[in-house]
C-alpha positions as CSV (number, residue, x, y, z in Angstrom):
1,X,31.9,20.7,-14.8
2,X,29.2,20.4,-12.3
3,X,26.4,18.0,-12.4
4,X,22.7,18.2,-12.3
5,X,20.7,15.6,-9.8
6,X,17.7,15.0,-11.3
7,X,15.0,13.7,-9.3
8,X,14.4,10.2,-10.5
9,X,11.0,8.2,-11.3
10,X,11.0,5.8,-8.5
11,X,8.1,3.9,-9.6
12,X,6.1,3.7,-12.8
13,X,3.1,5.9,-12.0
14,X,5.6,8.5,-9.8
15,X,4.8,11.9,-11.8
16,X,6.2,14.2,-8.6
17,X,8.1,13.5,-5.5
18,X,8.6,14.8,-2.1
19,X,11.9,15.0,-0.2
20,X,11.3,13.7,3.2
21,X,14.6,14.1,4.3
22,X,18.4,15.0,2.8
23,X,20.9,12.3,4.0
24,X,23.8,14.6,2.9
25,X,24.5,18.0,3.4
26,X,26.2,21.0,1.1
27,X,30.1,20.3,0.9
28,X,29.8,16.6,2.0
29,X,31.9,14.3,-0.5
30,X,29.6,12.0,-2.4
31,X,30.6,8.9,-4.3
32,X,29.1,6.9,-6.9
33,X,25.6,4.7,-5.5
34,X,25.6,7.0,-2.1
35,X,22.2,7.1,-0.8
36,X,21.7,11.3,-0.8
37,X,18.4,11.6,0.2
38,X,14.9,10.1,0.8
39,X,11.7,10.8,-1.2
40,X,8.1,10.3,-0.9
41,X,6.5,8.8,-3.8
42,X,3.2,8.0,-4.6
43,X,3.4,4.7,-2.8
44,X,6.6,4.0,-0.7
45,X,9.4,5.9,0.6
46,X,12.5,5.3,-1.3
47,X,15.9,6.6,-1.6
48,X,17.8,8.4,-4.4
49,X,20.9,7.5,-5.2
50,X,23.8,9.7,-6.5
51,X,25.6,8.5,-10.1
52,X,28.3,10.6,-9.8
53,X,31.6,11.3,-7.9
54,X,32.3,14.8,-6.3
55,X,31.2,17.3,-3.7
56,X,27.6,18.4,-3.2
57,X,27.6,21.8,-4.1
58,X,23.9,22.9,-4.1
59,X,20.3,21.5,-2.2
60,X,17.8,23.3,-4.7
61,X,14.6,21.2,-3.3
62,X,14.5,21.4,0.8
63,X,13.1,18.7,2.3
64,X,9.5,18.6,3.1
65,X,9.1,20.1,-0.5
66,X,8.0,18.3,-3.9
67,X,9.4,18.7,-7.4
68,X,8.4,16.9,-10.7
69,X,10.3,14.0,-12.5
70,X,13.1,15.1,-14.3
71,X,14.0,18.3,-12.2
72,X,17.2,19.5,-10.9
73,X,17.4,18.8,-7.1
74,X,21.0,19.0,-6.4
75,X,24.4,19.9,-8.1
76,X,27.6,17.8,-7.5
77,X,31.2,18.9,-8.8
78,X,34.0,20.2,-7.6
79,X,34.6,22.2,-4.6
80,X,34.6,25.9,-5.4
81,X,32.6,25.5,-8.6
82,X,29.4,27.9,-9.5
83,X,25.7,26.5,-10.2
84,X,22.4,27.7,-10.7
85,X,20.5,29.1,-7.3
86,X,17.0,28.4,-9.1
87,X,14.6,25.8,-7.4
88,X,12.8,23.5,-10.4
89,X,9.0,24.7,-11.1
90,X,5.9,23.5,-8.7
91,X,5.2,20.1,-10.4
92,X,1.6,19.9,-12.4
93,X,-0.9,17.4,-11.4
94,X,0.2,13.5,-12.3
95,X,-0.7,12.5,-15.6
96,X,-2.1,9.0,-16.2
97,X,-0.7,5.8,-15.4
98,X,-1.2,2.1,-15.5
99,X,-0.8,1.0,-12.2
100,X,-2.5,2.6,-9.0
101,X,-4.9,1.7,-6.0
102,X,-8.6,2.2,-7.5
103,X,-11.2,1.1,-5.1
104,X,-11.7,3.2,-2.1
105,X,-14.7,2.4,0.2
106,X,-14.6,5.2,2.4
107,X,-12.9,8.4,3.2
108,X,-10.4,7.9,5.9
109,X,-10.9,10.3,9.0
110,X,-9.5,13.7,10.0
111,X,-6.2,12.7,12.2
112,X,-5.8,15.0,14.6
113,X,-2.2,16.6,14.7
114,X,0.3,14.6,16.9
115,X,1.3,17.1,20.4
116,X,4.6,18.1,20.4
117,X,6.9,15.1,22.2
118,X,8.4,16.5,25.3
119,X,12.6,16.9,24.6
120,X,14.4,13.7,24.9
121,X,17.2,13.1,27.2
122,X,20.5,13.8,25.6
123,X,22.3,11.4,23.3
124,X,26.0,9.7,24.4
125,X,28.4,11.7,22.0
126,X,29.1,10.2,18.8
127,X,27.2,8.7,15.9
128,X,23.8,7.1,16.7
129,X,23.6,3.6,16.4
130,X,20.4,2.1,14.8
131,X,19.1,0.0,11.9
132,X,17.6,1.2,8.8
133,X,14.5,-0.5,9.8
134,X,14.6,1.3,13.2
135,X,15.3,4.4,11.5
136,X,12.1,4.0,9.0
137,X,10.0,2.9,12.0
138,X,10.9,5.6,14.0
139,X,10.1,8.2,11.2
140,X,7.2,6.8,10.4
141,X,6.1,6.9,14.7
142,X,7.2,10.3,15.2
143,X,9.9,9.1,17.9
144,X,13.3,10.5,18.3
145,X,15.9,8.0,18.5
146,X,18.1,10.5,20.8
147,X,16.0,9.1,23.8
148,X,15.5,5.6,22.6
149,X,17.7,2.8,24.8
150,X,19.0,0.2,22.2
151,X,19.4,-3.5,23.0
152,X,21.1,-4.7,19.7
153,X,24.9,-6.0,19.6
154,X,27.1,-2.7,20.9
155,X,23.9,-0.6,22.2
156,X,22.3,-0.5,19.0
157,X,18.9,0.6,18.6
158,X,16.7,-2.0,16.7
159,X,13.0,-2.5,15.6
160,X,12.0,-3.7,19.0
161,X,13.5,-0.9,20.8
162,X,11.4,1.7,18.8
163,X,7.8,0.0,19.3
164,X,8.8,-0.1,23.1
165,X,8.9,3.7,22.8
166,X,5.8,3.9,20.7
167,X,3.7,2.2,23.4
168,X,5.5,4.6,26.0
169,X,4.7,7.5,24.0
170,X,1.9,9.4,25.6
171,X,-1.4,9.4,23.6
172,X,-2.6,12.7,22.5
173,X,-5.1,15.1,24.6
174,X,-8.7,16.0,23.7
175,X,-9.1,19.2,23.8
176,X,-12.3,20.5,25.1
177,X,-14.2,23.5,22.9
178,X,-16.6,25.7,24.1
179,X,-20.4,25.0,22.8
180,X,-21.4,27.9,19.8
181,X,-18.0,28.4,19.5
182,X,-17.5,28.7,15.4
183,X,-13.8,27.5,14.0
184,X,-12.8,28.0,10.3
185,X,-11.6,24.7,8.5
186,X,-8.1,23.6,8.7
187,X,-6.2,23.3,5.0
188,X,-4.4,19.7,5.1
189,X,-2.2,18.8,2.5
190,X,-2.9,16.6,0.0
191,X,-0.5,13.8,-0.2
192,X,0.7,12.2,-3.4
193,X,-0.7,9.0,-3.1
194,X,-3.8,10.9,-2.7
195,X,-3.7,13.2,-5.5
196,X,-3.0,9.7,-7.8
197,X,-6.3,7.9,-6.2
198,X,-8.8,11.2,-6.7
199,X,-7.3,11.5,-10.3
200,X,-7.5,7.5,-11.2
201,X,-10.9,7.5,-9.6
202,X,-12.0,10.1,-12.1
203,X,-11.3,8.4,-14.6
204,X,-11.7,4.6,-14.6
205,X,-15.2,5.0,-13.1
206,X,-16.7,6.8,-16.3
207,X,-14.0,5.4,-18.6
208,X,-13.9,1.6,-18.1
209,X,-17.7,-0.4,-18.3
210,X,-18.3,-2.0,-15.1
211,X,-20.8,-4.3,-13.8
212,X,-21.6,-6.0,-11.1
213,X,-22.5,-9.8,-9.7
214,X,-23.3,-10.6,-6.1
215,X,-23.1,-14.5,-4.6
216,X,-23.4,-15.2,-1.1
217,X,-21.3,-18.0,0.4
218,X,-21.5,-20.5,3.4
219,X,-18.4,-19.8,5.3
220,X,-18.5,-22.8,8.2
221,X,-16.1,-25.1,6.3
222,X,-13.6,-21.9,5.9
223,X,-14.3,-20.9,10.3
224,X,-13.5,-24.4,10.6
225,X,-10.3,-25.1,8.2
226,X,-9.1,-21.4,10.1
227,X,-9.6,-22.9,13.3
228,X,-7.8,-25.8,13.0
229,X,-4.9,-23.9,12.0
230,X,-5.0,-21.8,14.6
231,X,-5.1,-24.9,16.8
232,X,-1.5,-26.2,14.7
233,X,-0.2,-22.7,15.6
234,X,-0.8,-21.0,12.1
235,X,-1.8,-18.3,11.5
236,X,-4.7,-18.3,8.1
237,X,-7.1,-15.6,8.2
238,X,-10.6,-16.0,5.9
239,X,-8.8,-13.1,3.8
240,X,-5.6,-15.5,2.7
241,X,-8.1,-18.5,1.7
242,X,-10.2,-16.2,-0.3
243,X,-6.9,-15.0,-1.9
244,X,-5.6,-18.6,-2.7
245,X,-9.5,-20.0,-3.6
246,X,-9.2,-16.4,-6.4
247,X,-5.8,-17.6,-7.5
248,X,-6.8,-21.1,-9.0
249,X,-10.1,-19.6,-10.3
250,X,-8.3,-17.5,-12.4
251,X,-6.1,-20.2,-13.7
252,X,-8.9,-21.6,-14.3
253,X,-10.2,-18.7,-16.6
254,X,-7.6,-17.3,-18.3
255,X,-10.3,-14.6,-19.6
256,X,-10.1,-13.1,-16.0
257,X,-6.2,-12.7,-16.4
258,X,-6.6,-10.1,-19.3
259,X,-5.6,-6.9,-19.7
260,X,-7.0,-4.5,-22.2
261,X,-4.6,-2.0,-24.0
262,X,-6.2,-0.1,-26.6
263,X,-5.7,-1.9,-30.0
264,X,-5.2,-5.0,-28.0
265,X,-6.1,-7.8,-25.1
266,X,-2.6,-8.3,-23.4
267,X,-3.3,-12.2,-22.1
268,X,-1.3,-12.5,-18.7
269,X,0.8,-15.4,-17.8
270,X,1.3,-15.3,-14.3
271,X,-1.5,-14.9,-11.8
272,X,-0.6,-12.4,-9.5
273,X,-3.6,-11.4,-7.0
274,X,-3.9,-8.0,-5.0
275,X,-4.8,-7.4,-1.7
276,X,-6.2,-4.1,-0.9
277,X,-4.5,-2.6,1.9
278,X,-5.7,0.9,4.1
279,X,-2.7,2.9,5.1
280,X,-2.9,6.6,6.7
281,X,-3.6,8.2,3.5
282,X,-5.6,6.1,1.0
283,X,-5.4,2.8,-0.1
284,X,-2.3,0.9,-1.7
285,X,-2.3,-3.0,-3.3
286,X,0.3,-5.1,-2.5
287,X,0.3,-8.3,-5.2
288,X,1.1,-12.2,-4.1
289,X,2.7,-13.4,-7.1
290,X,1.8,-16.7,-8.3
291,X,-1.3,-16.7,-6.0
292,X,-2.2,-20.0,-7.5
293,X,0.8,-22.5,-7.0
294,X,1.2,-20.7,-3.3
295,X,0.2,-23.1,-0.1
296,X,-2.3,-21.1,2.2
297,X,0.6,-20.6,5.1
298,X,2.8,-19.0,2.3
299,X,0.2,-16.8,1.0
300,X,-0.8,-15.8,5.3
301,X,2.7,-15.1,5.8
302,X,3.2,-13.0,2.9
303,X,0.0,-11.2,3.3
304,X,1.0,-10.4,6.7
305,X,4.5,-9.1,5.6
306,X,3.0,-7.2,2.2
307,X,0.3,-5.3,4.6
308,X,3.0,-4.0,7.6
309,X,5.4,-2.9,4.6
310,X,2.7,-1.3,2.7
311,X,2.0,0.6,5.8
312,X,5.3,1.5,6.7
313,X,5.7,2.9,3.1
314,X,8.6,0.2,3.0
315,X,7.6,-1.4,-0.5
316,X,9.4,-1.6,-4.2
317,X,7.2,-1.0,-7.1
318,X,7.0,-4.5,-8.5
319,X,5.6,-5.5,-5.2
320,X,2.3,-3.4,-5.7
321,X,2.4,-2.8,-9.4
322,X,0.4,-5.0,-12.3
323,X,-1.5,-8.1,-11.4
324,X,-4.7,-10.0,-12.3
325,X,-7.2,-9.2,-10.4
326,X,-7.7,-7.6,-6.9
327,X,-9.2,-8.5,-3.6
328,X,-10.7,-5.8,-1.5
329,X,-12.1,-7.3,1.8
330,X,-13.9,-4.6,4.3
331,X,-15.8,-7.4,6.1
332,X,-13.0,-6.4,9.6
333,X,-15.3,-3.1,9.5
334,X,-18.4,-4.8,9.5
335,X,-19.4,-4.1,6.1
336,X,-22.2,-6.5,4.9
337,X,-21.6,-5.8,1.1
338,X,-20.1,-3.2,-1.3
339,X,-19.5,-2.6,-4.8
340,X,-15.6,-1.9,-5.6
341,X,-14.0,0.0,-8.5
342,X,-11.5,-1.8,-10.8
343,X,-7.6,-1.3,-9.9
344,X,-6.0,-0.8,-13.4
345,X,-5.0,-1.9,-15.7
346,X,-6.5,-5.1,-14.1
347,X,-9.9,-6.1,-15.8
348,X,-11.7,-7.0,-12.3
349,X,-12.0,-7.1,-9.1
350,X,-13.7,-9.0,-5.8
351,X,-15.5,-7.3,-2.8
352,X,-15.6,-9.0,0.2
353,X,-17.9,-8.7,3.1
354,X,-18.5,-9.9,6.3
355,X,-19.4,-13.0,7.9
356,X,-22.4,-13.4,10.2
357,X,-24.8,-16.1,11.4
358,X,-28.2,-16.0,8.9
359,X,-31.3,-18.7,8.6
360,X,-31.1,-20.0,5.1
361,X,-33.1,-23.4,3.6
362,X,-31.2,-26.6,2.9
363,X,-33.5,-29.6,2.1
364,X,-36.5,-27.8,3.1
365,X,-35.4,-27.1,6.4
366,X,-34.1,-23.8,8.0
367,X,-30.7,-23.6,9.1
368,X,-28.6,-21.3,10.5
369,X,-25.1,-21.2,8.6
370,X,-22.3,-18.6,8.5
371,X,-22.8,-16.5,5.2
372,X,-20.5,-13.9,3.7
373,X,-21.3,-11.3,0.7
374,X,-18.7,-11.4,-2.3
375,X,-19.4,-8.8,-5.2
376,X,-17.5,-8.9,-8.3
377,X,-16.9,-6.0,-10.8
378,X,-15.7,-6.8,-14.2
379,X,-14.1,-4.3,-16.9
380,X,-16.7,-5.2,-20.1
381,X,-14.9,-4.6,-22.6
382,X,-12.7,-7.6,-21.4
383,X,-14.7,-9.7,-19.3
384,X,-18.6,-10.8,-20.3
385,X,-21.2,-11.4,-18.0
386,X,-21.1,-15.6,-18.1
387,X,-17.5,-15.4,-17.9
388,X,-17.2,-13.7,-15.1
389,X,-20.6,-15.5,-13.3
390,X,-18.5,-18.7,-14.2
391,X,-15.9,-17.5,-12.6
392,X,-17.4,-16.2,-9.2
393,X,-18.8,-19.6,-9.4
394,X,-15.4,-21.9,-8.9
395,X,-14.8,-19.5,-6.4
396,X,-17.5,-20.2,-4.4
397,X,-17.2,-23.8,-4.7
398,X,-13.7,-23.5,-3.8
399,X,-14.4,-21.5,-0.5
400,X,-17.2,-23.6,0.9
401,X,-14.9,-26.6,0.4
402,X,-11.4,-25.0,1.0
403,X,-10.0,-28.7,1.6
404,X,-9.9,-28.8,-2.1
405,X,-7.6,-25.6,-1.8
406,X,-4.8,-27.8,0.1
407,X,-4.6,-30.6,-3.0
């Protein structure tokens, strides 16, 4: 008897997913743990996996379209044997979750659709050659690997071979447009990840008590300290010592590493801190696990690794899912100061500014010092207002004196 492929939840706030792409076709033979397609989830592109030995019979969702959790996408059984023709119903808007990006500074820009690529040059015959990573960065580039040159082991195409392409690739024409010249507006799609940020939006603001305390912070022991690893070959970023300097605070307060559910305060064990991260279509955050007992160059390395894989769609669910608190830095924009909306089920979260030159008074005397804006927002129903003042407090202390961060 045949068997249903149901579309599987991928990750815990995945209501709906989009096939991206079928790996297998109709009468291919499928075993047991055979990657059969691709899907786009709220977060990340995974893969779905088949559970079941046979042939597949049936492709009810095409790819490019979506289907809801729990619906049939496929059939697999025996050659020759009969199934249902009927596609699953349009999926309904996600329902709520506990995990998803919150804060969202700005809208992201209109991008302008990519000009057709002129046609590659044919492919040898055969199988292409490439790695999955290749593969992933290619899709994600828009270049076809049929005209890419591979220099791995046996001509195979690798990462390094893609982003050569990519820099080839020609860059898109402006097109001119005649002045009074009225056009209608173009419909874009909205994207999972964005329907999941508009709906969790919605509700945390008017549903979780925030408020809201500012501190401004010298940042010349923190230039320096970055510096100095630069000059040691290492790469630190202000970012990854603000990370680290939020870690041991919140060991420090166990108050800030609370979650509320309901009828309870869940107290958190581990301090895992996210790092807010802009990708094409909203906003995703990665978590650094154990933020606390991390050395700065583990927590820059990760950072580093966590933001190209969270652009690339390339991460698992427990790598952006949970955590204690969140760290949403737009100062690389130029942003003096902004208020950021809690990431749930988290109980708060830090907004970073920039850093500039300003004249401040120490001793009497007016100085020039590098300053930087930090706001945090606290869930109130969790955190009170001397907790959290305490809090932003250590933090402080800890970045204007990040040698204290290295013991």
């Amino acid at each position: 008897m045949a068997v249903a492929v149901q579309l599987p939840a991928l990750s815990p706030t995945m209501k709906e997913g989009r096939i991206t792409k079928w790996l297998k076709n109709e009468g291919d033979k499928i075993s047991s743990g055979t990657e059969i397609a691709e899907c786009e989830t709220d977060k990340s592109n995974l893969a779905i996996e088949a559970y079941d030995d046979g042939i597949l019979l049936k492709i009810l969702v095409k790819a490019g379209d979506s289907a809801p959790v729990g619906s049939t996408i496929a059939w697999i059984g025996k050659a020759g044997e009969k199934v249902p023709d009927a596609a699953p119903v349009a999926a309904a808007a996600p329902a709520p979750a506990p995990a998803a990006p919150a804060p969202v500074a700005a809208a992201a820009p209109t991008v302008p659709a990519k000009p057709v690529p002129p046609p590659a040059p044919a492919a040898p015959a055969g199988r292409l050659r490439a790695s999955p990573l290749a593969k992933k960065v290619a899709e994600a580039q828009g270049v076809d690997l049929a005209g890419v040159q591979g220099s791995g082991p046996n001509g195979r195409i690798v990462r390094r071979d893609v982003e050569a392409a990519v820099e080839k690739k020609p860059a898109a024409p402006v097109f001119a447009r005649a002045t009074g010249v009225r056009l209608p507006p173009t419909s874009l799609p909205v994207t999972t990840l964005r329907k999941v940020i508009a709906q969790r939006l919605t509700e945390v603001k008017p549903g979780v008590p925030h408020f809201y305390l500012t501190v401004e912070l010298e940042m010349d022991q923190a230039l320096k300290l970055r510096e100095e690893a630069k000059a040691k070959e290492l790469k630190l970023s202000v970012n990854d010592i603000i990370v680290k300097a939020v870690g041991v605070a919140v060991r420090r307060f166990p108050r800030i590493n609370q979650v509320f559910a309901g009828d309870s305060i869940q107290q958190l064990q581990n301090v895992d801190v996210g790092v807010a991260v802009a990708i094409e279509d909203g906003l995703i955050t990665p978590i650094v696990k154990d933020a606390d007992q991390k050395g700065l160059a583990e927590i820059a390395a990760e950072v580093r690794d966590l933001a190209e894989r969270a652009k690339k769609k390339a991460l698992k669910p427990d790598e952006y899912t949970g955590g204690s608190i969140t760290v949403s830095n737009l100062g690389m924009f130029g942003i003096d100061s902004f208020i950021a909306v809690i990431n749930p089920p988290q109980a708060s979260i830090l907004a970073v500014g920039k850093v500039e030159p300003k004249v401040v008074v120490r001793d009497g005397q007016m100085v020039i010092r590098q300053m930087m804006s930090m706001t945090f927002s606290g869930d109130h129903r969790v955190v009170d207002g001397a907790v959290g003042a305490q809090f932003l407090q250590v933090v402080r202390e800890l970045i204007e004196h990040p040698m204290r961060l290295l013991f």
